[in-house]
Residue frames as qw, qx, qy, qz and C-alpha x, y, z in Angstrom:
[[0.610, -0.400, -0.655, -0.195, -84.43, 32.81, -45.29],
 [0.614, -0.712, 0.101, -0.325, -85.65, 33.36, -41.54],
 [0.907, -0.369, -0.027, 0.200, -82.81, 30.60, -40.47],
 [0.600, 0.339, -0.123, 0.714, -80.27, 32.07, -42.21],
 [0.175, -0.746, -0.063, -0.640, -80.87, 35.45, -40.66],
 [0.767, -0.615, -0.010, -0.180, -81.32, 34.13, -37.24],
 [0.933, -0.174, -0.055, 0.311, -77.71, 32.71, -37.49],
 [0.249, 0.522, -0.106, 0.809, -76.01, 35.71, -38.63],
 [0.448, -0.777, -0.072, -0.436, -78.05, 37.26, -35.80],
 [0.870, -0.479, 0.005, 0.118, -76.27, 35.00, -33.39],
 [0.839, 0.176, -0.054, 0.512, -73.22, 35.15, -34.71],
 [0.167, 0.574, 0.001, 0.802, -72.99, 38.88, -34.76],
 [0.513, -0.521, 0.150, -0.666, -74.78, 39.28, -31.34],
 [0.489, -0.208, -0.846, 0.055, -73.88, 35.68, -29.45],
 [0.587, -0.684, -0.220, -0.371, -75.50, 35.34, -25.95],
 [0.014, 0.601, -0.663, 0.446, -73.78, 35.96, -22.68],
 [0.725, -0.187, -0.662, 0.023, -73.86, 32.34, -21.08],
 [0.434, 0.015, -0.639, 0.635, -72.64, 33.37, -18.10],
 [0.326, 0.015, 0.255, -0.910, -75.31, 35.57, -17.58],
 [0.729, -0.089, -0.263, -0.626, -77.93, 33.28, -18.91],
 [0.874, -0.123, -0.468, -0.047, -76.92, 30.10, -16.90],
 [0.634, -0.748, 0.186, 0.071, -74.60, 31.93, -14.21],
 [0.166, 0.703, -0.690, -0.034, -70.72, 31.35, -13.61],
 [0.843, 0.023, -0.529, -0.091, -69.88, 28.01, -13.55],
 [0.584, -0.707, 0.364, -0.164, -68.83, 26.85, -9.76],
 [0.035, -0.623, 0.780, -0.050, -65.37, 25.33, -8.95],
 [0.776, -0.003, -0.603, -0.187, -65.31, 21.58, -9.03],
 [0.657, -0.582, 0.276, -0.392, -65.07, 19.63, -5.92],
 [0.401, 0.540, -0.728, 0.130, -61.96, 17.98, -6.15],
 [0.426, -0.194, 0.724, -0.506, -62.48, 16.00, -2.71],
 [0.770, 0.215, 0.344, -0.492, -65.84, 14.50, -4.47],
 [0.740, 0.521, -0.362, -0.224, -63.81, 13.55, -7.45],
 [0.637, 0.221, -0.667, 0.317, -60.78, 11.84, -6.36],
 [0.685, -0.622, -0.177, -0.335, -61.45, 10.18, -2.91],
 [0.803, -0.405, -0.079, 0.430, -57.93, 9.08, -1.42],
 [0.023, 0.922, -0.290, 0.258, -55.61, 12.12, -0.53],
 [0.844, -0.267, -0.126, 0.448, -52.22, 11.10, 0.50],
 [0.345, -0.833, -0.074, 0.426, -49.67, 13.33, 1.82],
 [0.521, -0.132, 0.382, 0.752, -47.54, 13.75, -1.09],
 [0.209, 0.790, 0.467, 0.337, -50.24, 15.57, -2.70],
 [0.105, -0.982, -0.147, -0.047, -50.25, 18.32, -0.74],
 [0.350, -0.577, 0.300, 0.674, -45.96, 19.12, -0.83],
 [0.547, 0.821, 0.032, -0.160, -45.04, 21.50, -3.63],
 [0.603, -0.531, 0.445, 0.395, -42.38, 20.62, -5.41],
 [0.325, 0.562, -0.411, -0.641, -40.46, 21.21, -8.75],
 [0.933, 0.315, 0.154, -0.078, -41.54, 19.16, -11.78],
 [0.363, 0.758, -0.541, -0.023, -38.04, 19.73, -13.38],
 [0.940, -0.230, 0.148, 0.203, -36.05, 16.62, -13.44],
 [0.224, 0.908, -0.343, 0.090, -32.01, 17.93, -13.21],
 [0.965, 0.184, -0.054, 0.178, -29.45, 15.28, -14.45],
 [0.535, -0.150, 0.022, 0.831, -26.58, 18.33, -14.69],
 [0.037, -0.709, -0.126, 0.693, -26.55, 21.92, -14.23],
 [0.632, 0.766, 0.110, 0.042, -27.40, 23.58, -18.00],
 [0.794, 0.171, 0.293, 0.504, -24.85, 24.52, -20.54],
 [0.052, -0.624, -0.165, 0.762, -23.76, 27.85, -21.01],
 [0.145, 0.164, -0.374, -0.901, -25.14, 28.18, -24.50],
 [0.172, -0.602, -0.767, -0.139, -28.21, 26.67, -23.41],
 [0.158, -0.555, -0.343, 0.741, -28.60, 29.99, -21.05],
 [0.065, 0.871, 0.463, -0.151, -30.18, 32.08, -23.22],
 [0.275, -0.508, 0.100, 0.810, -27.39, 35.08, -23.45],
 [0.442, 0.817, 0.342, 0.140, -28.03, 37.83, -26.15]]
């Protein structure tokens, strides 16, 4: 049938969104979340370190 066809068609050939609707722009973080407090902006590790690893946690080969 014509519908079937058409879907293979797509499938085999999809469409470049990005070209047919553009690139999508960055969000606007500011607009989303409105209070900014200074801890945001230091970088800092996520690791949380109780004691220094094990040496057969280390990985050796």
């Amino acid at each position: 049938t014509q519908l079937q066809q058409t879907v293979m068609n797509q499938y085999y050939n999809p469409l470049d969104l990005d070209a047919y609707f553009g690139e999508p722009e960055p969000p606007k973080l500011e607009a989303i979340f409105k209070r900014t407090k200074a801890r945001f902006f230091k970088r800092t590790s996520s690791a949380v370190w109780h004691s220094p690893p094990r040496s057969g946690n280390m990985g050796s080969d």
